[in-house]
C-alpha positions as CSV (number, residue, x, y, z in Angstrom):
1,X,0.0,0.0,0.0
2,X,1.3,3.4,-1.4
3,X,2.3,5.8,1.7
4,X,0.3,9.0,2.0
5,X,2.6,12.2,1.7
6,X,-0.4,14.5,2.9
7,X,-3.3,14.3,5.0
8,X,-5.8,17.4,4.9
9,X,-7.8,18.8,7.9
10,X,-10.8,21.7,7.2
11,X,-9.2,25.1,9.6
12,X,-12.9,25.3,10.6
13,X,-13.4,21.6,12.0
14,X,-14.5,21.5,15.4
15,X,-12.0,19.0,16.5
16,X,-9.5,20.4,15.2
17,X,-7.2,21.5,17.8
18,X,-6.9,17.3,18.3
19,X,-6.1,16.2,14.9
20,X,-3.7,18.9,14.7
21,X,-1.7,17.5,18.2
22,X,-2.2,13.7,16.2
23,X,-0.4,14.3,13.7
24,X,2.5,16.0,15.7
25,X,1.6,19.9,16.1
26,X,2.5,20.8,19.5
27,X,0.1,23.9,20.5
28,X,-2.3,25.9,22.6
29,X,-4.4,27.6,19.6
30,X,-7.9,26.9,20.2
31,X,-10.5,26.7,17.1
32,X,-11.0,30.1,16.4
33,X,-7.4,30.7,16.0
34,X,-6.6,27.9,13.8
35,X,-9.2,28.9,11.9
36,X,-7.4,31.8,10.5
37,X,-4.7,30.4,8.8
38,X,-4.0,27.3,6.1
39,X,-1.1,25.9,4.5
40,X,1.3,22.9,4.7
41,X,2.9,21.9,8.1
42,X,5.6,18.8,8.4
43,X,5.8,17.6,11.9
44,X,7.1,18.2,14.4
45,X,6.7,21.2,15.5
46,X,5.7,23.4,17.9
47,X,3.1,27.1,18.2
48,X,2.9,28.7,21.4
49,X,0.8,31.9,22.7
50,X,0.7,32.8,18.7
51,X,-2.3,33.9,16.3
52,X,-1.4,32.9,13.1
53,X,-3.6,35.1,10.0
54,X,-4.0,33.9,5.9
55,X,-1.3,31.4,4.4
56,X,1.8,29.5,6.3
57,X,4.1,26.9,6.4
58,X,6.2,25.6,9.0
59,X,8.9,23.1,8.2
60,X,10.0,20.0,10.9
61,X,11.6,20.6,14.0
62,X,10.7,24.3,14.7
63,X,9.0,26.2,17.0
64,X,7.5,29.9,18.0
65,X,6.9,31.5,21.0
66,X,4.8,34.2,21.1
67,X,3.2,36.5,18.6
68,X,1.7,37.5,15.3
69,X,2.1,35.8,11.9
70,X,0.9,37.2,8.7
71,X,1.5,35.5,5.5
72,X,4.2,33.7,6.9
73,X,6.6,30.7,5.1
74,X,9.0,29.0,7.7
75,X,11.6,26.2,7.1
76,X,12.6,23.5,9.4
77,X,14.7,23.8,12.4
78,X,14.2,27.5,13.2
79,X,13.9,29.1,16.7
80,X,11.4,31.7,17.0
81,X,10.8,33.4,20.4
82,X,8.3,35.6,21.7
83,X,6.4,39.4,21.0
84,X,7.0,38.7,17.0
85,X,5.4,40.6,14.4
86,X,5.8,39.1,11.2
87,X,4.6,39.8,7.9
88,X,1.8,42.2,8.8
89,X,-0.1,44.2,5.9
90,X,0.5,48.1,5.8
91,X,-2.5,50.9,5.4
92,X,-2.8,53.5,3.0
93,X,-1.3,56.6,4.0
94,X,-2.5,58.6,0.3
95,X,-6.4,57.3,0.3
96,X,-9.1,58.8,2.3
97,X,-8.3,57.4,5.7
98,X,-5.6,54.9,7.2
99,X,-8.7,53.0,8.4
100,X,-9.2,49.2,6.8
101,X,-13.1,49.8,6.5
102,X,-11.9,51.4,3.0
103,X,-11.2,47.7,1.9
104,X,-12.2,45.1,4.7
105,X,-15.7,45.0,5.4
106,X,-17.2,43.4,8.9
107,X,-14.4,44.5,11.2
108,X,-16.4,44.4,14.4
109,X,-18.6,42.4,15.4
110,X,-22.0,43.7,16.5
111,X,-24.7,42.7,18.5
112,X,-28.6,42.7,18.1
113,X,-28.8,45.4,21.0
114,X,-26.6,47.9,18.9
115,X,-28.5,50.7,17.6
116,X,-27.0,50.3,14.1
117,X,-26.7,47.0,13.8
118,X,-29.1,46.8,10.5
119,X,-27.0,49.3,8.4
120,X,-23.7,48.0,9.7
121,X,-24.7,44.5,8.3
122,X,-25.7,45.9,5.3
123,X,-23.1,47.8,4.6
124,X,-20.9,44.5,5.0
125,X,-22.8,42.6,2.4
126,X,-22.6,45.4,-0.2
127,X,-18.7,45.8,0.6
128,X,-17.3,48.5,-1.5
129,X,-14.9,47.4,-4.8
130,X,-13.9,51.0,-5.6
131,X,-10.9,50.8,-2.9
132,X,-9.5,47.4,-3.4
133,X,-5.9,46.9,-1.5
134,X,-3.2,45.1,-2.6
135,X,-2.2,42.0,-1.1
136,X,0.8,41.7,1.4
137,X,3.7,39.8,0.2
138,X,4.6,36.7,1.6
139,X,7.0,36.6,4.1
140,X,9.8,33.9,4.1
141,X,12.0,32.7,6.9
142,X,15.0,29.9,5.5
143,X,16.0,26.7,7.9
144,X,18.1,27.1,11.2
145,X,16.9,31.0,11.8
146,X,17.1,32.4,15.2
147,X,14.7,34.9,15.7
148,X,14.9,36.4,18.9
149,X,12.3,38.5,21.5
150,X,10.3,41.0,20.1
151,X,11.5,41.3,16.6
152,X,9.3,43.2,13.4
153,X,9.5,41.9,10.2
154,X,8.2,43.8,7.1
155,X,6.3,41.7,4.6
156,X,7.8,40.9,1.7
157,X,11.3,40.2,3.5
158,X,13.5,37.2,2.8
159,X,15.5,35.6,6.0
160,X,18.0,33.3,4.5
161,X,18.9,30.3,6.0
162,X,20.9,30.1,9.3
163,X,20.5,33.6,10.0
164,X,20.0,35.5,13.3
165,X,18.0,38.3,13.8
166,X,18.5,40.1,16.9
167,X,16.2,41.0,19.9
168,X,13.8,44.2,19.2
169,X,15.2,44.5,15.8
170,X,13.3,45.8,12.7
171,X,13.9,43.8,9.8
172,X,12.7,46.0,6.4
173,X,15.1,44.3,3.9
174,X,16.2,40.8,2.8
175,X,18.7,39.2,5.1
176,X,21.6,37.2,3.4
177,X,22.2,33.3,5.0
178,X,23.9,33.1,7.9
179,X,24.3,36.8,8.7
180,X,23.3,38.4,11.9
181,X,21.4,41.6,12.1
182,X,20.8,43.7,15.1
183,X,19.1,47.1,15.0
184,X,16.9,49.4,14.0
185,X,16.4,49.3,11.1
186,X,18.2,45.7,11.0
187,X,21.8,46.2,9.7
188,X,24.4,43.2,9.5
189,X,27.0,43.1,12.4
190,X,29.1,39.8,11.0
191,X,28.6,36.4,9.5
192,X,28.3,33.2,11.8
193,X,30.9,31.5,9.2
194,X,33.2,32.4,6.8
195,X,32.4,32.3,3.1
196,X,33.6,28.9,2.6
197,X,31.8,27.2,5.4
198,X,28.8,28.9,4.4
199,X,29.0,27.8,0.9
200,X,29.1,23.8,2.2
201,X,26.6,24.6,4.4
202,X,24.1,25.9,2.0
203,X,24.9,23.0,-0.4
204,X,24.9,20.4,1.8
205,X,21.9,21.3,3.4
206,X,21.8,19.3,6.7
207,X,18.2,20.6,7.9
208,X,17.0,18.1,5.4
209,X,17.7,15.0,8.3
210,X,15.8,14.4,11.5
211,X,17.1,14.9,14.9
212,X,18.2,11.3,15.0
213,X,20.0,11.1,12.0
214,X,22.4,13.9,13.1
215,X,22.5,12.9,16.8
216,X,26.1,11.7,15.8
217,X,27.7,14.9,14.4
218,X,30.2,16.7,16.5
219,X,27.8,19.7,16.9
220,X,30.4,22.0,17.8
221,X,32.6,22.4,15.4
222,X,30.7,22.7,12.2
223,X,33.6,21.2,9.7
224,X,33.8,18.3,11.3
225,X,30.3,17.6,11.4
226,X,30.0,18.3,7.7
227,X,32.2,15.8,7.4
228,X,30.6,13.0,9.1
229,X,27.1,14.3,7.1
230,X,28.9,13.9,3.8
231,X,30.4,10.1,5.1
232,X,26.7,9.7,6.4
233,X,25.6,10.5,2.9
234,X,27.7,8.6,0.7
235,X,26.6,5.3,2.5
236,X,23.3,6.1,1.7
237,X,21.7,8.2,4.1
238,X,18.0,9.6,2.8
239,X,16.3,12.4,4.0
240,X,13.6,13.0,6.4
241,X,10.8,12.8,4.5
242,X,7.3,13.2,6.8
243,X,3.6,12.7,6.0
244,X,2.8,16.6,5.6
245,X,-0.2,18.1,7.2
246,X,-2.2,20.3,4.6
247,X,-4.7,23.2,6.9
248,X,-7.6,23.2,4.4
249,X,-9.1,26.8,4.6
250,X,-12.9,26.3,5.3
Protein backbone atom coordinates (compact mmCIF):
# COMPACT_ATOMS: atom_id res chain seq x y z
CA UNK A 1 0.00 0.00 0.00
CA UNK A 2 1.27 3.37 -1.37
CA UNK A 3 2.30 5.76 1.66
CA UNK A 4 0.30 9.03 2.04
CA UNK A 5 2.59 12.16 1.69
CA UNK A 6 -0.45 14.52 2.89
CA UNK A 7 -3.33 14.25 5.02
CA UNK A 8 -5.76 17.36 4.92
CA UNK A 9 -7.82 18.81 7.91
CA UNK A 10 -10.84 21.75 7.17
CA UNK A 11 -9.19 25.13 9.63
CA UNK A 12 -12.92 25.30 10.62
CA UNK A 13 -13.43 21.57 12.04
CA UNK A 14 -14.47 21.52 15.36
CA UNK A 15 -12.03 18.97 16.47
CA UNK A 16 -9.47 20.42 15.16
CA UNK A 17 -7.22 21.50 17.83
CA UNK A 18 -6.87 17.28 18.33
CA UNK A 19 -6.13 16.18 14.89
CA UNK A 20 -3.71 18.86 14.68
CA UNK A 21 -1.70 17.52 18.16
CA UNK A 22 -2.24 13.74 16.24
CA UNK A 23 -0.38 14.31 13.69
CA UNK A 24 2.45 15.99 15.71
CA UNK A 25 1.63 19.94 16.10
CA UNK A 26 2.52 20.84 19.48
CA UNK A 27 0.13 23.94 20.51
CA UNK A 28 -2.29 25.90 22.62
CA UNK A 29 -4.40 27.57 19.56
CA UNK A 30 -7.95 26.87 20.19
CA UNK A 31 -10.52 26.68 17.14
CA UNK A 32 -10.97 30.14 16.40
CA UNK A 33 -7.37 30.74 16.03
CA UNK A 34 -6.59 27.85 13.80
CA UNK A 35 -9.15 28.94 11.95
CA UNK A 36 -7.44 31.84 10.48
CA UNK A 37 -4.71 30.43 8.77
CA UNK A 38 -3.96 27.34 6.08
CA UNK A 39 -1.12 25.90 4.55
CA UNK A 40 1.32 22.94 4.68
CA UNK A 41 2.94 21.94 8.11
CA UNK A 42 5.56 18.80 8.44
CA UNK A 43 5.80 17.62 11.86
CA UNK A 44 7.12 18.17 14.38
CA UNK A 45 6.69 21.23 15.48
CA UNK A 46 5.74 23.37 17.86
CA UNK A 47 3.08 27.06 18.24
CA UNK A 48 2.93 28.71 21.41
CA UNK A 49 0.81 31.91 22.68
CA UNK A 50 0.68 32.79 18.74
CA UNK A 51 -2.25 33.91 16.33
CA UNK A 52 -1.35 32.93 13.08
CA UNK A 53 -3.56 35.06 10.04
CA UNK A 54 -3.96 33.92 5.91
CA UNK A 55 -1.34 31.45 4.42
CA UNK A 56 1.82 29.52 6.29
CA UNK A 57 4.12 26.93 6.39
CA UNK A 58 6.17 25.63 9.02
CA UNK A 59 8.90 23.06 8.20
CA UNK A 60 9.97 19.98 10.89
CA UNK A 61 11.56 20.62 13.95
CA UNK A 62 10.66 24.29 14.65
CA UNK A 63 9.01 26.24 17.03
CA UNK A 64 7.47 29.90 17.98
CA UNK A 65 6.91 31.51 20.98
CA UNK A 66 4.79 34.16 21.06
CA UNK A 67 3.24 36.53 18.62
CA UNK A 68 1.75 37.51 15.34
CA UNK A 69 2.11 35.83 11.91
CA UNK A 70 0.95 37.19 8.68
CA UNK A 71 1.48 35.51 5.52
CA UNK A 72 4.25 33.70 6.89
CA UNK A 73 6.64 30.69 5.12
CA UNK A 74 8.97 29.02 7.69
CA UNK A 75 11.56 26.16 7.11
CA UNK A 76 12.62 23.55 9.44
CA UNK A 77 14.67 23.83 12.40
CA UNK A 78 14.21 27.51 13.19
CA UNK A 79 13.93 29.10 16.72
CA UNK A 80 11.41 31.67 17.05
CA UNK A 81 10.79 33.44 20.43
CA UNK A 82 8.32 35.55 21.73
CA UNK A 83 6.38 39.42 20.97
CA UNK A 84 7.05 38.70 17.03
CA UNK A 85 5.38 40.61 14.43
CA UNK A 86 5.79 39.14 11.22
CA UNK A 87 4.60 39.78 7.86
CA UNK A 88 1.77 42.22 8.80
CA UNK A 89 -0.10 44.19 5.87
CA UNK A 90 0.48 48.13 5.77
CA UNK A 91 -2.45 50.93 5.42
CA UNK A 92 -2.83 53.49 2.97
CA UNK A 93 -1.34 56.65 4.03
CA UNK A 94 -2.51 58.55 0.27
CA UNK A 95 -6.42 57.29 0.35
CA UNK A 96 -9.13 58.81 2.35
CA UNK A 97 -8.27 57.37 5.68
CA UNK A 98 -5.57 54.85 7.15
CA UNK A 99 -8.68 53.01 8.38
CA UNK A 100 -9.22 49.24 6.76
CA UNK A 101 -13.05 49.82 6.51
CA UNK A 102 -11.89 51.42 2.96
CA UNK A 103 -11.19 47.70 1.85
CA UNK A 104 -12.21 45.09 4.68
CA UNK A 105 -15.69 44.95 5.43
CA UNK A 106 -17.24 43.39 8.89
CA UNK A 107 -14.39 44.53 11.24
CA UNK A 108 -16.44 44.35 14.43
CA UNK A 109 -18.63 42.36 15.36
CA UNK A 110 -22.03 43.71 16.49
CA UNK A 111 -24.75 42.68 18.53
CA UNK A 112 -28.57 42.72 18.07
CA UNK A 113 -28.78 45.41 21.02
CA UNK A 114 -26.65 47.85 18.86
CA UNK A 115 -28.54 50.74 17.57
CA UNK A 116 -27.05 50.28 14.13
CA UNK A 117 -26.69 47.04 13.78
CA UNK A 118 -29.15 46.79 10.50
CA UNK A 119 -27.01 49.28 8.39
CA UNK A 120 -23.71 48.00 9.67
CA UNK A 121 -24.69 44.54 8.34
CA UNK A 122 -25.73 45.88 5.32
CA UNK A 123 -23.10 47.78 4.63
CA UNK A 124 -20.89 44.50 5.04
CA UNK A 125 -22.77 42.62 2.43
CA UNK A 126 -22.59 45.41 -0.19
CA UNK A 127 -18.68 45.81 0.62
CA UNK A 128 -17.35 48.51 -1.51
CA UNK A 129 -14.85 47.37 -4.81
CA UNK A 130 -13.91 50.97 -5.58
CA UNK A 131 -10.94 50.85 -2.87
CA UNK A 132 -9.49 47.37 -3.43
CA UNK A 133 -5.87 46.91 -1.46
CA UNK A 134 -3.21 45.11 -2.57
CA UNK A 135 -2.22 41.95 -1.06
CA UNK A 136 0.81 41.67 1.41
CA UNK A 137 3.65 39.76 0.23
CA UNK A 138 4.60 36.75 1.64
CA UNK A 139 7.03 36.56 4.06
CA UNK A 140 9.75 33.88 4.10
CA UNK A 141 12.03 32.67 6.89
CA UNK A 142 15.04 29.88 5.47
CA UNK A 143 16.01 26.70 7.86
CA UNK A 144 18.09 27.06 11.19
CA UNK A 145 16.95 30.99 11.82
CA UNK A 146 17.05 32.38 15.25
CA UNK A 147 14.68 34.92 15.66
CA UNK A 148 14.93 36.40 18.94
CA UNK A 149 12.26 38.53 21.52
CA UNK A 150 10.29 41.03 20.07
CA UNK A 151 11.49 41.28 16.59
CA UNK A 152 9.29 43.17 13.39
CA UNK A 153 9.52 41.86 10.16
CA UNK A 154 8.22 43.78 7.15
CA UNK A 155 6.26 41.67 4.64
CA UNK A 156 7.82 40.93 1.67
CA UNK A 157 11.27 40.16 3.51
CA UNK A 158 13.50 37.21 2.79
CA UNK A 159 15.49 35.57 6.03
CA UNK A 160 18.03 33.32 4.52
CA UNK A 161 18.86 30.30 6.02
CA UNK A 162 20.91 30.14 9.30
CA UNK A 163 20.52 33.57 10.01
CA UNK A 164 20.01 35.47 13.29
CA UNK A 165 18.02 38.29 13.77
CA UNK A 166 18.50 40.06 16.91
CA UNK A 167 16.22 41.00 19.94
CA UNK A 168 13.80 44.25 19.24
CA UNK A 169 15.18 44.50 15.81
CA UNK A 170 13.26 45.75 12.68
CA UNK A 171 13.88 43.85 9.83
CA UNK A 172 12.71 45.98 6.43
CA UNK A 173 15.13 44.29 3.93
CA UNK A 174 16.19 40.79 2.77
CA UNK A 175 18.67 39.15 5.09
CA UNK A 176 21.62 37.21 3.38
CA UNK A 177 22.21 33.35 5.02
CA UNK A 178 23.91 33.09 7.93
CA UNK A 179 24.29 36.78 8.68
CA UNK A 180 23.31 38.38 11.91
CA UNK A 181 21.43 41.60 12.13
CA UNK A 182 20.85 43.74 15.14
CA UNK A 183 19.10 47.10 14.98
CA UNK A 184 16.87 49.45 13.97
CA UNK A 185 16.42 49.28 11.07
CA UNK A 186 18.18 45.66 10.97
CA UNK A 187 21.77 46.19 9.68
CA UNK A 188 24.39 43.21 9.49
CA UNK A 189 27.04 43.05 12.39
CA UNK A 190 29.12 39.84 11.03
CA UNK A 191 28.56 36.42 9.55
CA UNK A 192 28.31 33.19 11.78
CA UNK A 193 30.94 31.50 9.17
CA UNK A 194 33.20 32.38 6.79
CA UNK A 195 32.40 32.31 3.09
CA UNK A 196 33.55 28.88 2.65
CA UNK A 197 31.81 27.20 5.41
CA UNK A 198 28.84 28.88 4.42
CA UNK A 199 28.99 27.83 0.87
CA UNK A 200 29.06 23.82 2.18
CA UNK A 201 26.62 24.64 4.43
CA UNK A 202 24.13 25.89 2.03
CA UNK A 203 24.89 22.97 -0.35
CA UNK A 204 24.91 20.43 1.84
CA UNK A 205 21.86 21.26 3.44
CA UNK A 206 21.80 19.33 6.73
CA UNK A 207 18.20 20.58 7.87
CA UNK A 208 17.00 18.10 5.35
CA UNK A 209 17.72 15.04 8.31
CA UNK A 210 15.79 14.44 11.48
CA UNK A 211 17.06 14.88 14.91
CA UNK A 212 18.21 11.33 15.02
CA UNK A 213 19.98 11.06 12.00
CA UNK A 214 22.43 13.89 13.08
CA UNK A 215 22.49 12.93 16.77
CA UNK A 216 26.15 11.71 15.83
CA UNK A 217 27.70 14.90 14.36
CA UNK A 218 30.19 16.65 16.48
CA UNK A 219 27.83 19.74 16.92
CA UNK A 220 30.36 22.04 17.82
CA UNK A 221 32.55 22.36 15.36
CA UNK A 222 30.70 22.71 12.21
CA UNK A 223 33.59 21.15 9.68
CA UNK A 224 33.76 18.28 11.34
CA UNK A 225 30.29 17.56 11.42
CA UNK A 226 30.01 18.35 7.75
CA UNK A 227 32.24 15.82 7.36
CA UNK A 228 30.56 13.03 9.08
CA UNK A 229 27.13 14.26 7.14
CA UNK A 230 28.93 13.93 3.84
CA UNK A 231 30.40 10.15 5.09
CA UNK A 232 26.74 9.65 6.37
CA UNK A 233 25.60 10.53 2.89
CA UNK A 234 27.73 8.62 0.70
CA UNK A 235 26.63 5.28 2.50
CA UNK A 236 23.27 6.10 1.74
CA UNK A 237 21.73 8.23 4.15
CA UNK A 238 18.03 9.58 2.81
CA UNK A 239 16.33 12.39 4.02
CA UNK A 240 13.59 12.99 6.40
CA UNK A 241 10.82 12.83 4.54
CA UNK A 242 7.26 13.20 6.80
CA UNK A 243 3.64 12.74 5.99
CA UNK A 244 2.82 16.55 5.56
CA UNK A 245 -0.21 18.08 7.20
CA UNK A 246 -2.15 20.35 4.63
CA UNK A 247 -4.72 23.15 6.90
CA UNK A 248 -7.60 23.20 4.42
CA UNK A 249 -9.10 26.76 4.56
CA UNK A 250 -12.95 26.29 5.27
Amino acid sequence: MQRKTKMEILNSDKDSVEQLRKFGINHNMAPKDIARFWGNIEPPIRISETRIFHDFSMGAFSYVSGGFLYHTHIGRYCSLSNQLHIGQGNHPVDWLSTHPFQYQAGIFDVRDTYEFKDQYDADRRAHTKNAVMERPKPTKIGNDCWIATGVFIKNGVTIGDGAVIGARSIVTKDVPPYAIVVGSPARIIRYRFDELLIERLLRLQWWRFATWQLRDLNMSHPSQALDTLEELIDKGLEPYVPQKLFVKRG
